[in-house]
C-alpha positions in Angstrom: 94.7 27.3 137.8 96.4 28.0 134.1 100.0 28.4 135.9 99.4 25.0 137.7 98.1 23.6 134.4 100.7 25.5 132.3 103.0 23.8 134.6 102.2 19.6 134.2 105.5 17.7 133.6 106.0 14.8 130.6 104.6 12.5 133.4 101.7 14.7 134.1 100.5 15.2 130.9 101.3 11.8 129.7 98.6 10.5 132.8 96.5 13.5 131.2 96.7 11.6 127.5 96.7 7.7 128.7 93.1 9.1 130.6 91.9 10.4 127.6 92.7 8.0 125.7 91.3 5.0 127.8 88.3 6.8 128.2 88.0 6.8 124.5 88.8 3.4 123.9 86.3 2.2 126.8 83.5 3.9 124.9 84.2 2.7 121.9 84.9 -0.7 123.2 81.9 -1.0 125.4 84.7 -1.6 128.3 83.5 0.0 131.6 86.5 -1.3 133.6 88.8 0.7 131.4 87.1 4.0 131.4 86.8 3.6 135.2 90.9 2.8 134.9 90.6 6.5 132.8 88.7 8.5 135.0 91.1 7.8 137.8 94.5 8.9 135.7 92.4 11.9 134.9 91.2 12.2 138.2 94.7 12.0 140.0 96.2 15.1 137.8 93.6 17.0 137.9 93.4 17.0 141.3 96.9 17.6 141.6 96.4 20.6 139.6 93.6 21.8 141.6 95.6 21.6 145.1 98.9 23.0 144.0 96.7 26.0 142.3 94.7 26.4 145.8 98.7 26.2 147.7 99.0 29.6 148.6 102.9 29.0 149.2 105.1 32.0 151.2 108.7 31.2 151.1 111.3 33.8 152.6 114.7 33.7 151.4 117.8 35.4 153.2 120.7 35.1 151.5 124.2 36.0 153.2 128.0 36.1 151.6 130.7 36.0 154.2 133.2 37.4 153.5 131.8 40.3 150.8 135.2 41.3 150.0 137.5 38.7 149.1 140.8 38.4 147.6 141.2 36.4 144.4 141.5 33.1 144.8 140.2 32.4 148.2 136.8 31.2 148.8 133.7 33.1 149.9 130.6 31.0 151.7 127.0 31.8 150.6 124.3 30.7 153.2 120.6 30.4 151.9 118.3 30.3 154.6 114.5 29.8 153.2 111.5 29.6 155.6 107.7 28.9 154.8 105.5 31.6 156.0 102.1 29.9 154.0 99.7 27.6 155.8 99.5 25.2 153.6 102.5 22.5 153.3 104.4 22.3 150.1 106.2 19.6 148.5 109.9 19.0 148.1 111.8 22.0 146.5 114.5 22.3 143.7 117.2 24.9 144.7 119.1 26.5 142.0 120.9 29.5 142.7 122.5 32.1 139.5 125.8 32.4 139.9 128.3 34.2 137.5 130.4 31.9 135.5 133.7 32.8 136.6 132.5 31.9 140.2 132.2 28.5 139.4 129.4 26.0 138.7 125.4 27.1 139.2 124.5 25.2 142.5 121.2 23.2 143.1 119.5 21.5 146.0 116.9 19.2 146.7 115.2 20.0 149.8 111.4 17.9 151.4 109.4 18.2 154.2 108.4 21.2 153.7 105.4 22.5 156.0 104.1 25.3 157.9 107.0 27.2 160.0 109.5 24.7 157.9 112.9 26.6 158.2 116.2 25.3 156.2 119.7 26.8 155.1 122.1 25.4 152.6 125.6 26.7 152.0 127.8 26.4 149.0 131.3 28.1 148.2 132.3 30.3 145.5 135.7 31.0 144.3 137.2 33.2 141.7 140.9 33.7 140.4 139.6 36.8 138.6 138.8 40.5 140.5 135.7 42.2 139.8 132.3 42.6 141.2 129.9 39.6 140.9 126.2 39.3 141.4 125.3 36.4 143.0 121.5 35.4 142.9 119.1 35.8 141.8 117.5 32.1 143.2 115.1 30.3 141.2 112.7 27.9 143.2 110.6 24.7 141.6 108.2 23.3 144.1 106.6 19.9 142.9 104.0 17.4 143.9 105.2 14.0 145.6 103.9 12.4 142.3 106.2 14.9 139.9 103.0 15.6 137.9 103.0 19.2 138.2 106.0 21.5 138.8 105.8 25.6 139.4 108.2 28.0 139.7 109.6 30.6 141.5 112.4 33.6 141.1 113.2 35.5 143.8 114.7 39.2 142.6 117.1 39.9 145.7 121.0 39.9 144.4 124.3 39.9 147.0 127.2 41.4 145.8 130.7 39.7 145.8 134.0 41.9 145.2 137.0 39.9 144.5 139.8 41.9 145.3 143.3 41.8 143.8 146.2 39.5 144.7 148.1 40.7 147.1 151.7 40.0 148.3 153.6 41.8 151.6 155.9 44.1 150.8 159.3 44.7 152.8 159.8 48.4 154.7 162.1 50.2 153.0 162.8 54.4 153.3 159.8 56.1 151.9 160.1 59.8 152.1 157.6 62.5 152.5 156.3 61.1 155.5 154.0 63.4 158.0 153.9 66.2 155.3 150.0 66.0 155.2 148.0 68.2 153.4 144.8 70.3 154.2 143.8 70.2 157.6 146.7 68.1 158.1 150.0 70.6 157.0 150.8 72.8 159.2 151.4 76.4 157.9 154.7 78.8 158.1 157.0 76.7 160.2 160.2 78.6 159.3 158.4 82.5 159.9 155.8 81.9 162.4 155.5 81.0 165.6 153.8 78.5 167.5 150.5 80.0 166.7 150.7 79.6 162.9 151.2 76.0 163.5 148.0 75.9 165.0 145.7 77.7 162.6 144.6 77.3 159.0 142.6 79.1 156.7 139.0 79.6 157.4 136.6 77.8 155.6 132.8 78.6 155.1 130.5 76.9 158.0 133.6 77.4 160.8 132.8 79.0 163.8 133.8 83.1 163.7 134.6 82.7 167.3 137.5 80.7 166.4 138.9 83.3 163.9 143.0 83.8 164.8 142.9 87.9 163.7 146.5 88.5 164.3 147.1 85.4 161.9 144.6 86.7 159.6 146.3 90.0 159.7 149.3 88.8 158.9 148.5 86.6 156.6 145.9 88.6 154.5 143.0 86.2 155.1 141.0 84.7 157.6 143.0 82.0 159.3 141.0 79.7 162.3 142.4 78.0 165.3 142.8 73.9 164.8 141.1 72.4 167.8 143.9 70.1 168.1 146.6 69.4 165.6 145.9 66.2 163.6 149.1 65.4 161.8 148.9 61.9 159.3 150.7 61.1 156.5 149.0 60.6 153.4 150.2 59.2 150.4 148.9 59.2 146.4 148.2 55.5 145.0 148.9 56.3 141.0 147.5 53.6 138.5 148.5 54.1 134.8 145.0 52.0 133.5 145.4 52.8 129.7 144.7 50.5 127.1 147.4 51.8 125.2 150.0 51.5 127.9 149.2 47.9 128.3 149.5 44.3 126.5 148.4 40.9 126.7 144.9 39.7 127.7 143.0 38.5 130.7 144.6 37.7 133.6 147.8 37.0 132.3 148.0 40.9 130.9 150.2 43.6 132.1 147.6 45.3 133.4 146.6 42.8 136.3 150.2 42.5 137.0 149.9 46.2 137.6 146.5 46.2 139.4 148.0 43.3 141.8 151.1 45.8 142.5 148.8 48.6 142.9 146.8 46.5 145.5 150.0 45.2 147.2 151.0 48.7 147.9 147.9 50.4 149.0 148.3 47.3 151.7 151.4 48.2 152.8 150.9 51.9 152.7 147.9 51.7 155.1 149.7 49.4 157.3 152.7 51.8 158.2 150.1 54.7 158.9 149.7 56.4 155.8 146.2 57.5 154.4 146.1 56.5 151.0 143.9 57.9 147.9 143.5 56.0 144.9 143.8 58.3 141.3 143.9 56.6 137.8 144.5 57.3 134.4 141.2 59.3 134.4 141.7 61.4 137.7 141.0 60.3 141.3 138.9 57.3 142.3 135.7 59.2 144.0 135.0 55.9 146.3 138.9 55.6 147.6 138.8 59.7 149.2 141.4 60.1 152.0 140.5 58.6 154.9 138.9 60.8 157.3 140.8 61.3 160.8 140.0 58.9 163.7 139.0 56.5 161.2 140.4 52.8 161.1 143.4 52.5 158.7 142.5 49.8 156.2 142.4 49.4 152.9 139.4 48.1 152.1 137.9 51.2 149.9 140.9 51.4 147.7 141.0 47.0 147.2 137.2 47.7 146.5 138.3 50.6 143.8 140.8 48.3 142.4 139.1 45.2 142.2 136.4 47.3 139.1 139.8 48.8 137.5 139.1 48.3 133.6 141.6 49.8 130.6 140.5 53.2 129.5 140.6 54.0 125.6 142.1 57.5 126.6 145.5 58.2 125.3 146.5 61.2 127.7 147.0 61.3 131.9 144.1 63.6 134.0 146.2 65.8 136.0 142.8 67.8 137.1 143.9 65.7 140.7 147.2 67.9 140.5 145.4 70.6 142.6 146.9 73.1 145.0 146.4 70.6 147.9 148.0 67.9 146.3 151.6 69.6 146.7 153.9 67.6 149.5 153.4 63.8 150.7 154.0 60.5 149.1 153.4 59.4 145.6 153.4 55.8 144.1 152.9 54.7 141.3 153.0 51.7 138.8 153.2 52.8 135.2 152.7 50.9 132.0 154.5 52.1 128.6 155.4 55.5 128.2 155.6 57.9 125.4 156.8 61.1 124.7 153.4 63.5 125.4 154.0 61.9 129.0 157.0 63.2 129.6 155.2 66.7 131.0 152.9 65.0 133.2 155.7 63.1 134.9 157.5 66.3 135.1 154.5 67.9 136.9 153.9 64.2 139.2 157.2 64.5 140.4 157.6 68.4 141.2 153.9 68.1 143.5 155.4 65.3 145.6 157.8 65.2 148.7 158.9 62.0 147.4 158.1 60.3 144.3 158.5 56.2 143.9 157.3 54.2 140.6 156.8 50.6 139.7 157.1 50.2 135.9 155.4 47.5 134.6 157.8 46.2 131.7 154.6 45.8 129.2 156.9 44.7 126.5 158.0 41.8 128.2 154.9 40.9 128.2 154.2 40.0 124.9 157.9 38.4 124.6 159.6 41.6 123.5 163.1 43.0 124.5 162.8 44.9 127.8 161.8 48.5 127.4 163.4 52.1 129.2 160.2 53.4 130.9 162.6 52.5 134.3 165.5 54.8 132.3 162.8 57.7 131.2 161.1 57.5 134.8 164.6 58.5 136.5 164.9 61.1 133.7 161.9 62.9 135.0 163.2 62.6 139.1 161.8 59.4 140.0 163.2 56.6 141.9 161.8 54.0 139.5 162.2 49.7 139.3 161.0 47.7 136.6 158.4 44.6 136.7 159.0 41.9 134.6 156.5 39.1 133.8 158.9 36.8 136.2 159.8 39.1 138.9 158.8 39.4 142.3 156.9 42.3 143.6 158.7 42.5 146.7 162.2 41.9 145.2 161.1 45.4 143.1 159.9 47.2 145.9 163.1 46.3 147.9 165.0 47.5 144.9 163.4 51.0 145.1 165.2 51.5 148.5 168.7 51.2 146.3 167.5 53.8 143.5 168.0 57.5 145.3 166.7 60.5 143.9 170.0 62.3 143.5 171.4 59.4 141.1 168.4 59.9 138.4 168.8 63.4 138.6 172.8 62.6 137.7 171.0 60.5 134.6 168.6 63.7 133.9 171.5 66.1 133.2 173.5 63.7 131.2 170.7 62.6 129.0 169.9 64.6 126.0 165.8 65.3 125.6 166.8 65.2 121.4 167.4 61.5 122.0 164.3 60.3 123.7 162.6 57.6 122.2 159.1 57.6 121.0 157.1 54.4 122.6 158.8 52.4 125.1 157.4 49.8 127.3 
């Protein structure tokens, strides 16, 4: 009874006052008519108040996003389907669902009728030119009389999340390099002094089954090698992202890092779509939720877009290189680098020597803010990389196509002729 009282509009509690009042006046005035005309605006909220209090009310809400992983700027669908599970009917409903800001405006519906087994869904879009991962919900209800004298309200607590996943543009094929190297269960062992048996074994690990144990392998090897069921050769490739604040400029969308995030995203697509199992690994070591994919598993690249799309900057001045394990020797790498300075120099080094083949994007973060292009492309083939800057103008796929022209033998020609005394403290 206090809620439903708590909850009298202006025009409830202005037929409250006027019955008051004329009740009053009739007293005073000796006016019967009027204080009958009193009791019945008194009479008409109260009793309002009384049955919406007594309206034991049970609405259900499901709420569904399709899809739940969406690329920025392309639209997502949310469906609201609300039922009423109560016996008693309600009135008409006001709808108004909590939506992020950057999703777009909060939506609200009207909806009446509303009875026992009453069942209704609404659908609205969302839409949002910036990644990240939105909450949408939760829903508040307001359920009013047919008079508007008395309005309560309702929250539901259930959330859905949206992921809005970077831009993403196809890339062309070009030579890659350090295809079907593998690594762990997937590199074979000894090729050039074994024999077909050491292809098919690997070393034992604890939970494998003893009755598997290879022992003249093991002998010759000096520890306990297993036979591979079957021999599951993939390549697999290493996504780099450079997500420093420091090697980054401009803000918001338009910054240098979301060019980089977008290029990130554009090649983990590509990557997955010629075969290659991918792993994500940023400036503060590898992503946990973008692990390689297992074998037999669909190729996609949904886990790393979803990694991606909750990429911040990191205030962290220095590269993890804790990823730069034993089994991350051999294989692919990528990467898309902001600036560079000096104390990276090592780490790039130590990138390039673990991989088969080694590709960068540099993102030309001085260009960015309208400065005069930087040598991160020039300090990149220093190190043994086949590098290709991005400019604020240029065309992802026009970079990537220019990779395929950069070899590795020509920046190790600029390597020997460049003198390490000379190289410049902060570039972009």
């Amino acid at each position: 009874m206090r809620e439903a009282l708590a909850g009298l509009t202006v025009r409830g509690r202005a037929f409250l006052a006027a019955g008051v009042t004329a009740i009053v006046c009739a007293i005073l005035l000796d006016q019967p008519t009027l204080a009958r005309v009193g009791i019945l605006l008194l009479a008409v909220a109260l009793l309002t108040v009384a049955v919406l209090a007594r309206n034991r009310y049970r609405l259900t809400l499901v709420r569904t996003v399709t899809p739940q992983l969406v690329a920025a700027g392309q639209p997502a669908r949310v469906t609201l389907t609300l039922a009423n599970e109560g016996l008693a009917p309600n009135g008409a409903l006001r709808l108004e669902d909590q939506v992020p800001y950057v999703l777009g405006t909060r939506p609200r519906f009207v909806v009446e009728g509303i009875g026992h087994g009453w069942r209704h869904s609404v659908t609205y879009q969302v839409r949002s030119d910036v990644r990240g991962r939105f909450e949408i919900g939760p829903m508040s209800v307001r359920v009013s009389d047919p008079f508007g004298l008395v309005e309560l309200g309702r929250t539901f607590r259930t959330t859905v999340p949206l992921i809005v996943t970077p831009r993403t543009v196809p890339l062309p094929q070009i030579p890659l390099g350090g295809a079907w190297t593998g690594s762990g269960d997937n590199r074979p062992r000894a090729f050039a002094t074994g024999s077909a048996e050491d292809v098919t074994v690997r070393e034992y690990r604890r939970g494998d089954d003893l009755r598997r144990v290879h022992w003249r392998s093991s002998a010759r090897v000096g520890e306990l090698m297993v036979r591979r069921e079957e021999q599951p050769w993939q390549s697999r490739a290493t996504l780099f992202l450079d997500n420093r604040a420091s090697a980054h400029r401009g803000q918001g969308i338009a910054s240098s890092l979301e060019a980089a995030v977008s290029a990130a995203a554009s090649i983990a697509v590509h990557l997955t779509r010629r075969g290659f199992a991918v792993r994500l690994v940023t400036a503060t070591g590898e992503e946990p939720g973008s692990a390689w994919h297992v074998r037999g598993a669909e190729l996609n690249a949904g886990p790393l877009l979803e990694s991606l799309a909750v990429v911040t900057p990191v205030p962290q001045a220095r590269l993890e290189t804790s990823w730069l394990g034993e089994g991350a020797h051999g294989g692919l790498t990528v990467a898309v680098f902001g600036g560079i300075v000096s104390h990276d120099l090592p780490v790039l080094r130590r990138m390039q020597h673990h991989a088969a083949s080694a590709l960068a994007v540099a993102v030309d973060v001085d260009a960015w803010i309208g400065g005069a292009p930087g040598t991160a492309t020039q300090l990149l083939g220093q190190q043994g990389w086949r590098a290709a800057p991005l400019g604020p103008r240029d065309r992802l796929d026009a970079v990537w196509q220019e990779l395929a022209h950069t070899s590795a033998q020509s920046a190790r020609g600029v390597a020997r002729a460049a003198h390490p005394e000379a190289e410049p403290e902060v570039v972009g």
